[in-house]
C-alpha positions as CSV (number, residue, x, y, z in Angstrom):
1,X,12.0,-23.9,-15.7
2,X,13.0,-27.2,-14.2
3,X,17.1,-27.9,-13.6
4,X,16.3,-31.4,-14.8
5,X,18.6,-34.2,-16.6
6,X,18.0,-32.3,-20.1
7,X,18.9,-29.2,-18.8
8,X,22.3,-30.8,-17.0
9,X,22.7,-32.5,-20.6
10,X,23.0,-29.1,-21.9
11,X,24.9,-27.5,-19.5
12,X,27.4,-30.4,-19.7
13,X,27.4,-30.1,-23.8
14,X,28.3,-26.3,-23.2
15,X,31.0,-27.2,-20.7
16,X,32.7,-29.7,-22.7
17,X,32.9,-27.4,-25.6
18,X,34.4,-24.2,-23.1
19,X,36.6,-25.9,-20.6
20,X,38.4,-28.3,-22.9
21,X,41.6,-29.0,-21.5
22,X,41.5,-26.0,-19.1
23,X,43.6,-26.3,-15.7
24,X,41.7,-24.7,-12.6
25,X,43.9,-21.9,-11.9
26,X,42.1,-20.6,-8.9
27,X,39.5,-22.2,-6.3
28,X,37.4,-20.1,-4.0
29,X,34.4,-20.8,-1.6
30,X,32.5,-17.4,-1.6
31,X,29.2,-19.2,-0.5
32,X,29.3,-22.0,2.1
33,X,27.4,-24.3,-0.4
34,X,29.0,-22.9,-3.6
35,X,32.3,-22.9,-5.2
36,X,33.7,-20.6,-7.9
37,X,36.3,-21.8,-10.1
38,X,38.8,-20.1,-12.6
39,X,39.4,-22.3,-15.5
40,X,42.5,-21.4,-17.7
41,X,42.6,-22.6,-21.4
42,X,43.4,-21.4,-24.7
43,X,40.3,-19.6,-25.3
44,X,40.8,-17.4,-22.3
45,X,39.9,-17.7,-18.5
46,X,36.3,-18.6,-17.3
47,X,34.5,-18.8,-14.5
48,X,32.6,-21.6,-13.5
49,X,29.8,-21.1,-10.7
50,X,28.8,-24.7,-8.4
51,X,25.8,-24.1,-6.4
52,X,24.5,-26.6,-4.1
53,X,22.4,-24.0,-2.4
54,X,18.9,-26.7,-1.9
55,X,16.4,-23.9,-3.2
56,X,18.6,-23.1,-6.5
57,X,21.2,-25.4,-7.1
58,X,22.7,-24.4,-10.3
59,X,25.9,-24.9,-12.5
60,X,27.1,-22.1,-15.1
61,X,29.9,-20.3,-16.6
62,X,29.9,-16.7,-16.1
63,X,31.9,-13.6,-16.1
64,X,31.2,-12.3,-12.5
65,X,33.8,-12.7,-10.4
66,X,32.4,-12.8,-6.6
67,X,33.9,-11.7,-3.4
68,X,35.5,-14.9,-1.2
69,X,35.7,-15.2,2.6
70,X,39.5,-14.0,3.8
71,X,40.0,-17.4,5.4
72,X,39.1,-20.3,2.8
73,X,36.9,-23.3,4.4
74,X,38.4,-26.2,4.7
75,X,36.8,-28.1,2.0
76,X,38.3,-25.4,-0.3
77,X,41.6,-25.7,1.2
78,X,41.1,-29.7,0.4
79,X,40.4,-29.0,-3.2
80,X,43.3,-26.1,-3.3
81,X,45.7,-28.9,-1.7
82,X,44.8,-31.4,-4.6
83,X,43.2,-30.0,-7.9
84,X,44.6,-26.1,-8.4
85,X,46.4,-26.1,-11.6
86,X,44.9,-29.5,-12.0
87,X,43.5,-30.1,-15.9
88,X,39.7,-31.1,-16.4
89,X,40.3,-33.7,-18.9
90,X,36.4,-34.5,-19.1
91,X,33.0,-33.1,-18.0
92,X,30.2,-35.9,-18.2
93,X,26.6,-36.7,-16.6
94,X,26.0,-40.1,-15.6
95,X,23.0,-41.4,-17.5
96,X,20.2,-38.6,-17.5
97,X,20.9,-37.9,-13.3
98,X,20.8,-34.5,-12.5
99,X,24.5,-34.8,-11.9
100,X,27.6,-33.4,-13.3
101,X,31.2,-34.9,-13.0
102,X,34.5,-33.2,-13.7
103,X,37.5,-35.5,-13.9
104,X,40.8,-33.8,-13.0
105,X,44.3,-35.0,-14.0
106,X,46.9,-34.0,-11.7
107,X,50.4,-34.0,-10.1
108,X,51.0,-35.4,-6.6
109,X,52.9,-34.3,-4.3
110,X,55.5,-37.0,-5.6
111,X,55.0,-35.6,-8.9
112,X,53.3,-39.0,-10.3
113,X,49.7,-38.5,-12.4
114,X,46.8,-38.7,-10.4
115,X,43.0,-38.4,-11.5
116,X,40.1,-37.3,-8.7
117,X,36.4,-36.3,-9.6
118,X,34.5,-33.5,-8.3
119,X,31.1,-34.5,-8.7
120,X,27.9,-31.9,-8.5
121,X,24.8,-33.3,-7.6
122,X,21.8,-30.9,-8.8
123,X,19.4,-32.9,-6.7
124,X,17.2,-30.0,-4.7
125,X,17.6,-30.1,-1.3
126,X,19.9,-33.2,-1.3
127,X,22.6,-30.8,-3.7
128,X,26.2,-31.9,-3.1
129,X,29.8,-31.1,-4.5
130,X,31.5,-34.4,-3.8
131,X,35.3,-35.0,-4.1
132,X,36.6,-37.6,-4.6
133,X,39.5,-40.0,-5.9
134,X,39.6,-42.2,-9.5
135,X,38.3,-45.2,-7.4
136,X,35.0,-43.2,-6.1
137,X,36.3,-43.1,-2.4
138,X,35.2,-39.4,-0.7
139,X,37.8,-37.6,0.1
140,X,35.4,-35.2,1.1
141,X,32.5,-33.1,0.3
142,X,30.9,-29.4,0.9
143,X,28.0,-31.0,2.9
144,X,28.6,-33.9,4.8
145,X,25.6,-36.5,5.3
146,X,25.7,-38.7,8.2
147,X,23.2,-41.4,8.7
148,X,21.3,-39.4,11.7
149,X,21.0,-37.0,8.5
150,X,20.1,-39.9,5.6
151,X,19.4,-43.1,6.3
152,X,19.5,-43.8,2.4
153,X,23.0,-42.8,1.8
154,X,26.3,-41.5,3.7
155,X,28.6,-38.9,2.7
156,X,31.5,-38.5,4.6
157,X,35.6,-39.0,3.7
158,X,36.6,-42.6,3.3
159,X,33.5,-44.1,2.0
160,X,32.4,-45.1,-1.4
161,X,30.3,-43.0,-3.6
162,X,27.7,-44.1,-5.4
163,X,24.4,-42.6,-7.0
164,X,21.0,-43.5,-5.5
165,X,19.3,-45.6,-7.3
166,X,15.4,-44.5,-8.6
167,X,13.9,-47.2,-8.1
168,X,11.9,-48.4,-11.2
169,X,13.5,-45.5,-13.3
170,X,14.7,-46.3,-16.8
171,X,17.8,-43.8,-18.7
172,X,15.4,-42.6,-21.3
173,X,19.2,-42.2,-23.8
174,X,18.8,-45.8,-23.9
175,X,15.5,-47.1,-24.4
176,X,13.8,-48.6,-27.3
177,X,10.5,-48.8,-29.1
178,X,9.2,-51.8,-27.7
179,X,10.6,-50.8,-24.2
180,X,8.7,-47.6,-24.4
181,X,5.3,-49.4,-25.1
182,X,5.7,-51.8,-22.9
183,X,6.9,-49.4,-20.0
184,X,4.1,-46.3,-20.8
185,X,1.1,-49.5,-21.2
186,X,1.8,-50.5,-17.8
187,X,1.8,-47.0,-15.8
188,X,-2.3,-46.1,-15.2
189,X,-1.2,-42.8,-14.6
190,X,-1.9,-39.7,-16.3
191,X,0.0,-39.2,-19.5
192,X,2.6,-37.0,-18.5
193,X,2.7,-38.5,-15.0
194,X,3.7,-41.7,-16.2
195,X,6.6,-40.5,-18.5
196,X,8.3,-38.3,-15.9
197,X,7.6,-41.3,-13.7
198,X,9.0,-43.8,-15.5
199,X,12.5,-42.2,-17.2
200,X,15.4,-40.5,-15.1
201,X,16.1,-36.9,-15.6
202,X,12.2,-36.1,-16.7
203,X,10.3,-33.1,-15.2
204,X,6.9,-32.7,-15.3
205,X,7.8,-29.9,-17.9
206,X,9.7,-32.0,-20.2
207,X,6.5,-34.8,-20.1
208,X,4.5,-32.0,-20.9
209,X,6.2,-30.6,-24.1
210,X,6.6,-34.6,-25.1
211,X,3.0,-34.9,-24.8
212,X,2.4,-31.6,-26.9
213,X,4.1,-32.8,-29.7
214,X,2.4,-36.0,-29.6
215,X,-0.9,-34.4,-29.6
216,X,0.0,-32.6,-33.1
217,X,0.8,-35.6,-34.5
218,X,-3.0,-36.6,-33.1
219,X,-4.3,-38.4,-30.2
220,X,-5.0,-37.1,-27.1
221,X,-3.1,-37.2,-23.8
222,X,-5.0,-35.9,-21.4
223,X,-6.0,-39.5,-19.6
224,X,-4.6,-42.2,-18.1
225,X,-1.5,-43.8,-20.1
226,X,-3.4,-46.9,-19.6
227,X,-6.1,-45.9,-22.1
228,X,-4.1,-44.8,-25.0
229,X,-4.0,-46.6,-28.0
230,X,-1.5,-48.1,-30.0
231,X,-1.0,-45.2,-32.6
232,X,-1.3,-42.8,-29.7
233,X,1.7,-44.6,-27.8
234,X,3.5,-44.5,-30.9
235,X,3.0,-41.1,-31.6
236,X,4.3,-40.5,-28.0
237,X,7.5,-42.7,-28.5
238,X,8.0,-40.4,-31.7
239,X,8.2,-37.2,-29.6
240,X,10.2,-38.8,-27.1
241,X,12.6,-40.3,-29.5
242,X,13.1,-36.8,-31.1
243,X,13.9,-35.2,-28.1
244,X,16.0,-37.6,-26.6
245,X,17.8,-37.9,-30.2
246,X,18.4,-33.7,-29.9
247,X,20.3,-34.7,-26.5
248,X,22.3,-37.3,-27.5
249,X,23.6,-35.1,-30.5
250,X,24.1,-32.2,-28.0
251,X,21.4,-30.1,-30.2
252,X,20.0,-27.8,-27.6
253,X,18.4,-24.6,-28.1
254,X,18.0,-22.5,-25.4
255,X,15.2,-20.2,-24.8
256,X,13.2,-18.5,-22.0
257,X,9.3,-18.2,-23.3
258,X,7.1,-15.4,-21.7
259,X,3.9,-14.2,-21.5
260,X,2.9,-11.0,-20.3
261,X,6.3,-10.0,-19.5
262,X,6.4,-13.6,-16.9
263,X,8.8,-17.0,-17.8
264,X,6.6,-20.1,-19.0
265,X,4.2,-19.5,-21.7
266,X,4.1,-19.6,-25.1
267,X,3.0,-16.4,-26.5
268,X,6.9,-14.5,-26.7
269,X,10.2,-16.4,-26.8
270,X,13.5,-15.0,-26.1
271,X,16.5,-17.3,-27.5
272,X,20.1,-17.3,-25.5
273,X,23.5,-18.5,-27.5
274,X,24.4,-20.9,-24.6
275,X,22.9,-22.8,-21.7
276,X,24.6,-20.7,-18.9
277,X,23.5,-17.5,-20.3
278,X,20.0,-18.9,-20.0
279,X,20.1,-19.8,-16.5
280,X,21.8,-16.3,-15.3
281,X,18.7,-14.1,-17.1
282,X,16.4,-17.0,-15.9
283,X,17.2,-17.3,-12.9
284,X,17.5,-13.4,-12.3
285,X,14.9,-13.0,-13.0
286,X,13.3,-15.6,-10.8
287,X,15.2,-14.5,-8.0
288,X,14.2,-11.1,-8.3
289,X,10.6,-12.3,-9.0
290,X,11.1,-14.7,-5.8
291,X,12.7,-12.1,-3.4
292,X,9.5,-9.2,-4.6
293,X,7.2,-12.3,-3.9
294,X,8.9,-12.8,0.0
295,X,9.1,-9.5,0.8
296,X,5.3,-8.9,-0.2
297,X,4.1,-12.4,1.6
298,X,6.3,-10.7,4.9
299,X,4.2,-7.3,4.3
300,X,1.0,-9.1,3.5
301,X,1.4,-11.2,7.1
302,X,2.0,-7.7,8.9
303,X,-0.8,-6.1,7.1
304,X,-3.2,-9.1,7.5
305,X,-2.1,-9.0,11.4
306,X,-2.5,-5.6,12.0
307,X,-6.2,-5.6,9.6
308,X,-6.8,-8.3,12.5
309,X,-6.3,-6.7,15.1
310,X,-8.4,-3.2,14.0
311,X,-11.3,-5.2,13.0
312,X,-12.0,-7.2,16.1
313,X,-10.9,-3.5,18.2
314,X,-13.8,-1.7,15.4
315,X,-16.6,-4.9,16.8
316,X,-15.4,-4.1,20.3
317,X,-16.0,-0.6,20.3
318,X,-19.3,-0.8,18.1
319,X,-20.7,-3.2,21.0
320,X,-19.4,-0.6,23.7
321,X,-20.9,1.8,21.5
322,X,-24.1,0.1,21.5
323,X,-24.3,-0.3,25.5
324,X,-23.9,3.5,25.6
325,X,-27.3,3.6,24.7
326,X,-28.3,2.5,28.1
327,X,-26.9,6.0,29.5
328,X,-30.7,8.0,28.9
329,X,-32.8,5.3,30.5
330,X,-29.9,6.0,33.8
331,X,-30.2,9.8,33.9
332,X,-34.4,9.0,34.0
333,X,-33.8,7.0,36.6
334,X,-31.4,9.7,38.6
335,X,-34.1,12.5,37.9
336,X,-37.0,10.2,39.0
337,X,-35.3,9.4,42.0
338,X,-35.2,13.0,42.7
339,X,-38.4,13.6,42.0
340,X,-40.1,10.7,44.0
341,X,-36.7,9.7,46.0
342,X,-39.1,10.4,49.4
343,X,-41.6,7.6,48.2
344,X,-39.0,4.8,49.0
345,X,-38.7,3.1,52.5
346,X,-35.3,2.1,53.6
347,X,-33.8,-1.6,52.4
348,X,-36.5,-1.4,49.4
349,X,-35.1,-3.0,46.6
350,X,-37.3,-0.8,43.3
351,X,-39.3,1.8,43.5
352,X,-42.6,1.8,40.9
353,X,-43.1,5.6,40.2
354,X,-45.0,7.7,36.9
355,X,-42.6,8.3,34.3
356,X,-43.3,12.3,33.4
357,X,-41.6,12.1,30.0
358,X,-44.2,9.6,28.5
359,X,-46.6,9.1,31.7
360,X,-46.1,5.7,31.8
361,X,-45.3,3.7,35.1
362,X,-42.0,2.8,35.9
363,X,-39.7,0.2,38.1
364,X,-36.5,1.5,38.7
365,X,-34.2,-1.1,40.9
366,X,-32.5,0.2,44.1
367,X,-29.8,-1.0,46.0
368,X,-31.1,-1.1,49.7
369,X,-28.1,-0.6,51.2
370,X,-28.1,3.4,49.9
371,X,-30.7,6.0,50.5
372,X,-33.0,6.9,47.5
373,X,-30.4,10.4,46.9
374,X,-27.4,8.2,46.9
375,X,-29.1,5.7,44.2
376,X,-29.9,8.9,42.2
377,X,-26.2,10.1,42.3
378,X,-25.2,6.4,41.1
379,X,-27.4,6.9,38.0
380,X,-25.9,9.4,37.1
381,X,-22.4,8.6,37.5
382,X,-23.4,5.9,35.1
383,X,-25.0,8.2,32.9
384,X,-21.8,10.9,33.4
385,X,-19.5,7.9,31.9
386,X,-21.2,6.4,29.6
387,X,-21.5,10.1,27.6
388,X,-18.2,10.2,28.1
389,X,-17.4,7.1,26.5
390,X,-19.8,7.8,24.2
391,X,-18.3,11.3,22.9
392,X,-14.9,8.9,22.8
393,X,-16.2,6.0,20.7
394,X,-17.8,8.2,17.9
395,X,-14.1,10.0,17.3
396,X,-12.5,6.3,17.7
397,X,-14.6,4.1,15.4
398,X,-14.0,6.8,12.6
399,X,-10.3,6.4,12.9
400,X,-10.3,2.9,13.1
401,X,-12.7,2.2,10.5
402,X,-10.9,4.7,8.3
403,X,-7.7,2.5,9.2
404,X,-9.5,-0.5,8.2
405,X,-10.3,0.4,4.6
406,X,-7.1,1.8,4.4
407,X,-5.1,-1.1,5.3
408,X,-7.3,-3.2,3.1
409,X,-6.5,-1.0,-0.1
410,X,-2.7,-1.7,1.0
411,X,-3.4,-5.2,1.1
412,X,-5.2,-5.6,-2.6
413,X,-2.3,-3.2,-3.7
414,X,0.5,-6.1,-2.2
415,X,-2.0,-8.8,-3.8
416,X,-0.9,-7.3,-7.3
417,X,2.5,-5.7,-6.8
418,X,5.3,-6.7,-8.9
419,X,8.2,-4.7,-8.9
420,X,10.1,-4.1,-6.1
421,X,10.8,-0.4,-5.9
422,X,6.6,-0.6,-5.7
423,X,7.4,-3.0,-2.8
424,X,9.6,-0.5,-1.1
425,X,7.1,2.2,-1.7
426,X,4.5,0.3,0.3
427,X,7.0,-0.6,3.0
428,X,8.3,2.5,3.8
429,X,4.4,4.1,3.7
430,X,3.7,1.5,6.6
431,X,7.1,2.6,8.5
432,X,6.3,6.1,7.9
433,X,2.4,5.8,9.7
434,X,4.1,3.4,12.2
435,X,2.9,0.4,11.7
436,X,6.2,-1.3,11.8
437,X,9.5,-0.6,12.8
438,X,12.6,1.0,9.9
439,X,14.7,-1.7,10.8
440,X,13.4,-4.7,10.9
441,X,9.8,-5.9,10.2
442,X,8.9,-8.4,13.4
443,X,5.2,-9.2,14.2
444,X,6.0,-8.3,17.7
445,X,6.6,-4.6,16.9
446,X,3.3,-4.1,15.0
447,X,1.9,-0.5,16.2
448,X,-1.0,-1.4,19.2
449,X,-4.1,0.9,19.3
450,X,-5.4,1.0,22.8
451,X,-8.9,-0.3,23.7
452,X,-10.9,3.1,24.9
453,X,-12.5,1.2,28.0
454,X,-11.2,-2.6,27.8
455,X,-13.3,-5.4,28.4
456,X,-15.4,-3.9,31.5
457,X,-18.8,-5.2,31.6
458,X,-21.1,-1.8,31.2
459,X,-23.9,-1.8,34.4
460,X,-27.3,-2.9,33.3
């Protein structure tokens, strides 16, 4: 679902139709990019949500209440200072900009009429809530932009406010026929492309569903706007026309469509009576989706490190298990030394001697400095360890390869895991064997295996 200008066009049709009238009886902060305001009017009291949070900003009624800081911010103390008991005497979006204005009537502190504007920008991660005064100077505003932050537009108190322009953007309320033709001819985009391209307040959703219903009406959409035909263009203007009529008339009808239990298909459709109650279940659900998605990326990164780590341990102890296969041809050596030690002369650096187990000669290197005993006794120190390591590595490799395929099935189970509590099942498995820590899940406090023998070079 995209929180573009249709969407605001609804929200804003809903608004106008609650808050009628209503004076903000109460002003909290309870996010530091989010306000939560109590609207009184004759219907009741309701709760309007701003969110300028720049991964979900969002603006709704709803009947949560939510739990403020005990010492207000100072932009809420601003907005408490000018607007609280204030009446909103109109809710309005500029154009199709993803931007919603409330104008507030209200007593000054000589007790004359006064209007200001808080104005919500629903722009991503440039989301604002802007106050201001009936001539568009900024009083203030929840994030202040400075031009080390923007060097395409300043917010800060005592400038002007103005909307950034899109450049080469057309308000899609107001265009014509001939307009459209003239503007979708031009674009050699891709079909959607150059509608969401070319209007404010489009998503790449909206394009889409404009180009469905062109493509029922015939024609096809799936090439460059360039390339479509006359009767294909006008087909197009048709389904944009009818959609853009539905907004003007405030005709919305929103609905969440699933498939297989996920938003954004077309195979089961769930209808909501207003625009706000749309975006809480949507976006719950999203959240939810989104937080079940992070927490099994963070457990997929750990799992993947760890998998790593045992693989390239698993090729270092195979190799180390593979130079243990030197240790027979030392202890030959050792007994053969023993046999025909006497043979040698002192400094020689081999010895050539019959090999008894297969009567074949054989060289066997000395080192000069030792007598033909003490060379024996190396040999088989060398053979002594490497059995040794041996009886180690055949225990180890079995652990760790059993680790490997384990921590693989955990990682194909994360691949396809949903829900959460399936999520917490898988975490607290890995906390349980270790692998990372109850509190916290850092990379630094994955659980290290220890190499049997290292990197040491075996002896030839």
């Amino acid at each position: 679902m995209a929180f573009d200008g249709i969407t605001v066009a609804a929200v804003v049709n809903q608004l106008n139709k609650e808050l009628a009238e209503g004076r903000i009886s109460k002003i909290a902060e309870p996010e530091k990019d989010e306000l939560l305001l109590t609207v009184k009017n004759s219907c009741g009291n309701h709760r309007l949500v701003l969110s300028a949070n720049p991964s979900l900003p969002l603006v709704y009624l709803t009947e949560e209440n939510k739990v403020s800081p005990v010492t207000a911010p100072a932009f809420t103390m601003l907005l408490r200072k000018h607007i609280q008991n204030g009446r909103i005497i109109d809710i309005y979006q500029p154009g199709m900009e993803r931007i919603i204005v409330l104008l507030i009537e209200h007593l000054n502190e000589m007790g004359d009429i006064c209007r200001k504007k808080l104005i919500i920008e629903l722009m991503g991660k440039y989301s604002n809530i802007i106050f201001t005064d009936d001539t568009d100077v900024i009083l203030d505003s929840i994030k202040r932009v400075n031009a080390m932050t923007s060097s395409v537009r300043e917010v800060l108190p005592g400038l002007k406010y103005f909307i950034p322009v899109q450049e080469g953007k057309k308000n899609p309320l107001e265009e014509t026929e001939e307009g459209f033709a003239e503007t979708i001819k031009n674009r050699n985009e891709e079909s959607y492309k150059a509608l969401y391209m070319s209007y404010v307040g489009l998503s790449p959703l909206i394009a889409h569903e404009i180009c469905y219903r062109a493509e029922k009406s015939g024609g096809h959409y799936d090439k460059t706007a360039t390339d479509l035909s006359d009767t294909e263009i006008g087909s197009l203007w048709k389904a944009f026309e009818g959609i853009m009529t539905d907004v003007k008339a405030g005709s919305f009808a929103p609905n969440v469509v699933y498939e297989n239990g996920l938003p954004a298909s077309y195979t089961e459709k769930v209808n909501y009576d207003s625009p706000s109650e749309l975006l809480i279940a949507y976006y719950k659900e999203k959240e939810i989706a989104s937080r079940s998605k992070q927490k099994s990326a963070d457990l997929r990164k750990i799992v993947s490190t760890i998998l790593e780590r045992d693989i390239k341990k698993y090729d270092l102890q195979l190799k180390q298990l593979k130079d243990t296969e030197k240790m027979e041809k030392y202890k030959v050596y050792g007994e053969l030394l023993h046999t025909y030690g006497y043979e040698a002369k002192p400094g020689d650096k081999s010895i050539t001697v019959l090999n008894y187990y297969d009567n074949k000669e054989i060289t066997i290197p000395l080192d000069g400095d030792l007598t033909p005993m003490e060379n024996a006794k190396k040999y088989f120190d060398k053979y002594g360890k490497l059995k040794r390591t041996r009886e180690a590595l055949e225990t180890l490799t079995v652990e760790v390869k059993d680790e490997i395929d384990h921590l693989e099935s955990v990682l194909q189970s994360l691949e396809i895991v949903s829900a959460e509590e399936d999520l917490n099942e898988i975490k607290e498995e890995l906390i349980s064997t270790g692998y990372i820590q109850e509190q916290t899940i850092p990379l630094h406090q994955f659980r290290r295996l220890p190499y049997l023998c290292g990197q040491e070079q075996l002896p030839e």
